[in-house]
Each structure stands twice: as structure tokens, then as C-alpha cells.
N, C-alpha and C positions, 0 to 999 in steps of 0.2 A: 411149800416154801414157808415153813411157819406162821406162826397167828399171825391176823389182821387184826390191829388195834384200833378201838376207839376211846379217845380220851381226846381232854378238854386244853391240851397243849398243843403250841403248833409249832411243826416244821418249819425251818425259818431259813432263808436262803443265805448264805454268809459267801461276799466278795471276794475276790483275791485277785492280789496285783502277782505273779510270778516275775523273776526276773535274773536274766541270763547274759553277762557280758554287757549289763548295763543298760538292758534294752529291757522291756514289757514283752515276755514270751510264753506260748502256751506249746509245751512241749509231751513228750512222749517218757513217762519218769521213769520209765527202765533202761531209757538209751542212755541216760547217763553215768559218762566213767571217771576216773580219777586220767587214762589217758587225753592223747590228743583230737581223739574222734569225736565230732561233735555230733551231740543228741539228735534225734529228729524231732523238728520244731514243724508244731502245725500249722504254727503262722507267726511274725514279729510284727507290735504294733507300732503304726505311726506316733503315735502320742505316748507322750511321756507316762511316768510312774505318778508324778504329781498329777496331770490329768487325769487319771483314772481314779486318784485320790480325790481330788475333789469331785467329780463325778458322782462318787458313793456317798460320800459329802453333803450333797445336796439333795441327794436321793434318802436323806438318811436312813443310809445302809449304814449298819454296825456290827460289828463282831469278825470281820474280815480279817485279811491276813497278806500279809508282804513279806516272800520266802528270797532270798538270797540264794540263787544256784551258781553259788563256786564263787571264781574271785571278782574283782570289776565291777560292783555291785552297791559299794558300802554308799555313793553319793547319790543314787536313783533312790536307796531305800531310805533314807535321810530326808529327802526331796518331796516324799511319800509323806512319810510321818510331820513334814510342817506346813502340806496342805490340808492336812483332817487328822488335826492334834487328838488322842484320844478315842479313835475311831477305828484304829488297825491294828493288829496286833504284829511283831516283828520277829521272823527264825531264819535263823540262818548263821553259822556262826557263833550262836550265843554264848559265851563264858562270863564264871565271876567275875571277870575285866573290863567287860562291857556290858554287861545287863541293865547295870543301874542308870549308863548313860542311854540307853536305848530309851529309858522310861521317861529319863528327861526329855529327850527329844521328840516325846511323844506318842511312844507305843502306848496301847492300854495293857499289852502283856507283853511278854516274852515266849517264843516257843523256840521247847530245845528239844533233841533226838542225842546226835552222839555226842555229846560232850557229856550225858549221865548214860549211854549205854555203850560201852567201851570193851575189846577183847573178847565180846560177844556176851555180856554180862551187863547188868545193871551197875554202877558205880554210887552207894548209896551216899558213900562220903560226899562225891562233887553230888548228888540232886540236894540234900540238906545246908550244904553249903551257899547253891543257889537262892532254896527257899531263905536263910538268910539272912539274904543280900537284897531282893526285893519282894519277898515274902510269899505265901503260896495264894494268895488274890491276883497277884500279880505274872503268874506261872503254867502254861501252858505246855501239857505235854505231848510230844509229835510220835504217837505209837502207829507209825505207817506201817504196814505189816503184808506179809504176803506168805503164800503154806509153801512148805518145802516141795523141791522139783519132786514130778510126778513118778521117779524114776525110782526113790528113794522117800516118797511118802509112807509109804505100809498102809497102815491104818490110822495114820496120825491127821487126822484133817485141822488142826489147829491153824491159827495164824500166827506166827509169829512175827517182833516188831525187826525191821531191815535197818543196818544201819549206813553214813557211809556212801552220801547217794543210793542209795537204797539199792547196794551190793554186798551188804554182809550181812548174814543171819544173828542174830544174839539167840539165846534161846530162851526168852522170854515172851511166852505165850500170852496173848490175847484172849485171857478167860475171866471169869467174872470173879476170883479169889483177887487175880493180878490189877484190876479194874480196884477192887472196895481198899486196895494197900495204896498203888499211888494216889486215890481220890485223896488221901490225907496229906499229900504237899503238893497239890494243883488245885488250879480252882476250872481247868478244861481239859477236856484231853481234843485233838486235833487225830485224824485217822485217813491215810490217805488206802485205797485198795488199790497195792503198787501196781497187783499186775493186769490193772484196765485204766490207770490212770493217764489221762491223753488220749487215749485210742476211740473215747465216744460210741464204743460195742454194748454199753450196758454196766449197771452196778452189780456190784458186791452183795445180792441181797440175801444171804443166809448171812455175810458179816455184819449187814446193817439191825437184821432183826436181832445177831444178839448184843449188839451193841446198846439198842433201844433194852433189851434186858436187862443186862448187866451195868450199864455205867450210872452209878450214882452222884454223876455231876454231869452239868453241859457236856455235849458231845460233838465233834463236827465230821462228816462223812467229807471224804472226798473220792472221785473216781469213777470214770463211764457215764456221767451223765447226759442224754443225750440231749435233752429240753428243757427248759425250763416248768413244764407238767411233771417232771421226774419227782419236782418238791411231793404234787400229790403223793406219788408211791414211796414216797421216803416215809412222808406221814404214816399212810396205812399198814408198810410192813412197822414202824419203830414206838405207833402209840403219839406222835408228836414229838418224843426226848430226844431226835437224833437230828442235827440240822446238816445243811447241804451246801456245798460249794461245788458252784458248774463254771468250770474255764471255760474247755477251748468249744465247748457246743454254744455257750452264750455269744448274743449274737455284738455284743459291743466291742467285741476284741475285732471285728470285723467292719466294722463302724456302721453297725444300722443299730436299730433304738434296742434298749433295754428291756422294754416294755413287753411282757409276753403277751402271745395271741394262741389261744383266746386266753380269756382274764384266768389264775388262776382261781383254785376252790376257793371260801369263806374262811374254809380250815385251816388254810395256809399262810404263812405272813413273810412280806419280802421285806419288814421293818421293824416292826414295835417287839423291842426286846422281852425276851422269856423270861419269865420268874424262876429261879434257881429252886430244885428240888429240896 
């Protein structure tokens, strides 16, 4: 499973509020359709989007994220953003229409997926358009990606990013060319591994090592994690360059404490933000 890294950066755990129909949900990201069928949800929480905001808040937790799944959403993730001004980042949705008010409202970024990958292509006009409008400090890109069905892969093991609820292939692969082009109008990239995201079976770890290779900017994994120990093996397969967001295994969506047992490594930081490469 490729190299084990050691280096003097750490894996950092990065929060995330989800939310579905206006509710705090930790779901299954493949059941997700454009029909009426609704996804499987591993659990809905009692508390609000704001409570979970403040929460990280006071933990200061930073570099999180509050995703918008579908419609009914706009006033939970609003509710978010003005409990912990500057502490969340906001996707869901995003266009030049609203970006800049998002920032107002207190994102610390914006993350977008299909409004710059469109028809199964990159749309370089809208990502430039965006950078813009609130500039690429401000700009996070969601290359949630998964390899094509096993039926019609060949030899192609690539990943490529889904768009679309993460139903539609673009054919913009997840390689390190594709990585060193958009690092020039983002200042993150966001990477969910669609197809273990929710299910808590395990990560992505040939996508996270070459992620920790390849991405010349912040990075954030998402997907299969089962514990909060997982940060360790994020570290060791990525070198520290790749950090970690654990949904539906974290045990706060379930209302027992944050605090993992046993303590995590020295190596690892559930806080103190990373110095930019």
C-alpha cells in the first residue's frame, strides 16, 4: 500500500456539519439521487446545525465544512455559519450569485464541484469567474471522485471527480498533472472517496497516498473512516499533507463525547492549524 511517511506535519482532523432536508445528517453518498428516493441515512441528529457549529467552536476545531445536500438547507447552513463566523467552510450550491454573500455570512471558504464541472468537463470559464468574485484564498475545490464501474474499467484504475450528487462521471481524472493546474485557482481541495463514504468499511488508502503525493496545496480526505485513530493512518500513509474528516463513525453525531479514546498520537492535531506548503 505504498510508502509510510514520516514528516514533521500533521494530519489534522477537519469537522463537518452535513445536511439534508434541513436536518444535521450523516448519510450514505452513493444513495443519493436527483429522484424521490431517499438516501440511507445512518442517523439524523437531534441538535441543530448551529449546535454543532458552535460545538467545533469551542473546541476550536477549524477548517470544517457545511455541505448543503439538495434543497431545504439554505437556513440550517446560514444558522451554521453565524454560530462560528469564519471557522466553516460552505458547498453546496455554490455560484457567482451567491459566493460572495456566503463569505459575508461567514464562510471562511466556498466549495464547489458542479457548477465548474458541467457535461462531464471542467468549465474553465465559471471556475475563473468564481476565483474572481472571491478570489482563490477564498476557494475550495470538491474533486469527490470514485473509478469507473468494474465492468468497464480495463486497466484504467484512475479516479475520477463525480458530479451531480455524485452521479455523473466528468472525465477529469484525479492525477498529479490535474492536482499542480487547479492548485492555481484554489487555495484547498476537499476529496470525498464516494464509494465508501458513509458505510464506515474503511478508507481510500491508495487514493489518500497519492493524494499526500500529489496535492500541492491543503488537502482534506473524506470517506470510510472508522475512528478517530484513522487520523493516525491518514498520517502515516500521506506524510501529514492529507487531513481527515470522520462523519458518521464520530461519536458526537450520536451524542456521546468527541474526545477520542485512547488519546490520539503526538503526531496528530485535532486543532492547531497547518502551515501552508
Amino acid at each position: 500500500m505504498g510508502q509510510l511517511f514520516a514528516s514533521p506535519q500533521r494530519t489534522r482532523f477537519r469537522p463537518c456539519i452535513d445536511l439534508h432536508g434541513g436536518k444535521v445528517k450523516q448519510i450514505v453518498g452513493a444513495t443519493l439521487t436527483d429522484g424521490d428516493e431517499a438516501p440511507v441515512t445512518n442517523f439524523e441528529a437531534s441538535k441543530s446545525s448551529a449546535d454543532f457549529a458552535a460545538m467545533y467552536r469551542d473546541d476550536t476545531l477549524t477548517g470544517g465544512h457545511v455541505i448543503k445536500l439538495g434543497p431545504g438547507n439554505e437556513e440550517a447552513a446560514l444558522a451554521a455559519l453565524r454560530a462560528y463566523p469564519g471557522g466553516l467552510q460552505l458547498g453546496g450550491g455554490v455560484t457567482p450569485e451567491n459566493a460572495a454573500a456566503y463569505i459575508e455570512a461567514g464562510a471562511s471558504h466556498v466549495i464547489v464541484t458542479s457548477y465548474v464541472f458541467r457535461n462531464g468537463s471542467i468549465d474553465w470559464e465559471r471556475l475563473r469567474a468564481l476565483v474572481g468574485i472571491v478570489g482563490k484564498e477564498k476557494l475550495v475545490l470538491d474533486l469527490s471522485c470514485r473509478q469507473l464501474p468494474a465492468d468497464s474499467r480495463g486497466d484504467d484504475d484512475a479516479y475520477y471527480v463525480v458530479t451531480d450528487r455524485w452521479q455523473k462521471y466528468t472525465d477529469f481524472a484525479v492525477n498529479k498533472e490535474n492536482l499542480k493546474i487547479l492548485a492555481e485557482y484554489c487555495d484547498e481541495f476537499l476529496v470525498h472517496g464516494v464509494e465508501v463514504e458513509g458505510l464506515k468499511g474503511g478508507m481510500l488508502e491508495d487514493l489518500i497516498v497519492s493524494l499526500g503525493e500529489w496535492s500541492p496545496i491543503p488537502v482534506t480526505y473524506a470517506g470510510g473512516a472508522r475512528s478517530i485513530e484513522d487520523l493516525e493512518r491518514v498520517h502515516a500513509l500521506s506524510g501529514g499533507r492529507v487531513d481527515l474528516t470522520i462523519g458518521s463513525a464520530l461519536d458526537i453525531f450520536v451524542s456521546r463525547s468527541l474526545s477520542p479514546s485512547p488519546s490520539p498520537s503526538p503526531s496528530i492535531s485535532l486543532s492547531a492549524p497547518k502551515p501552508k506548503p
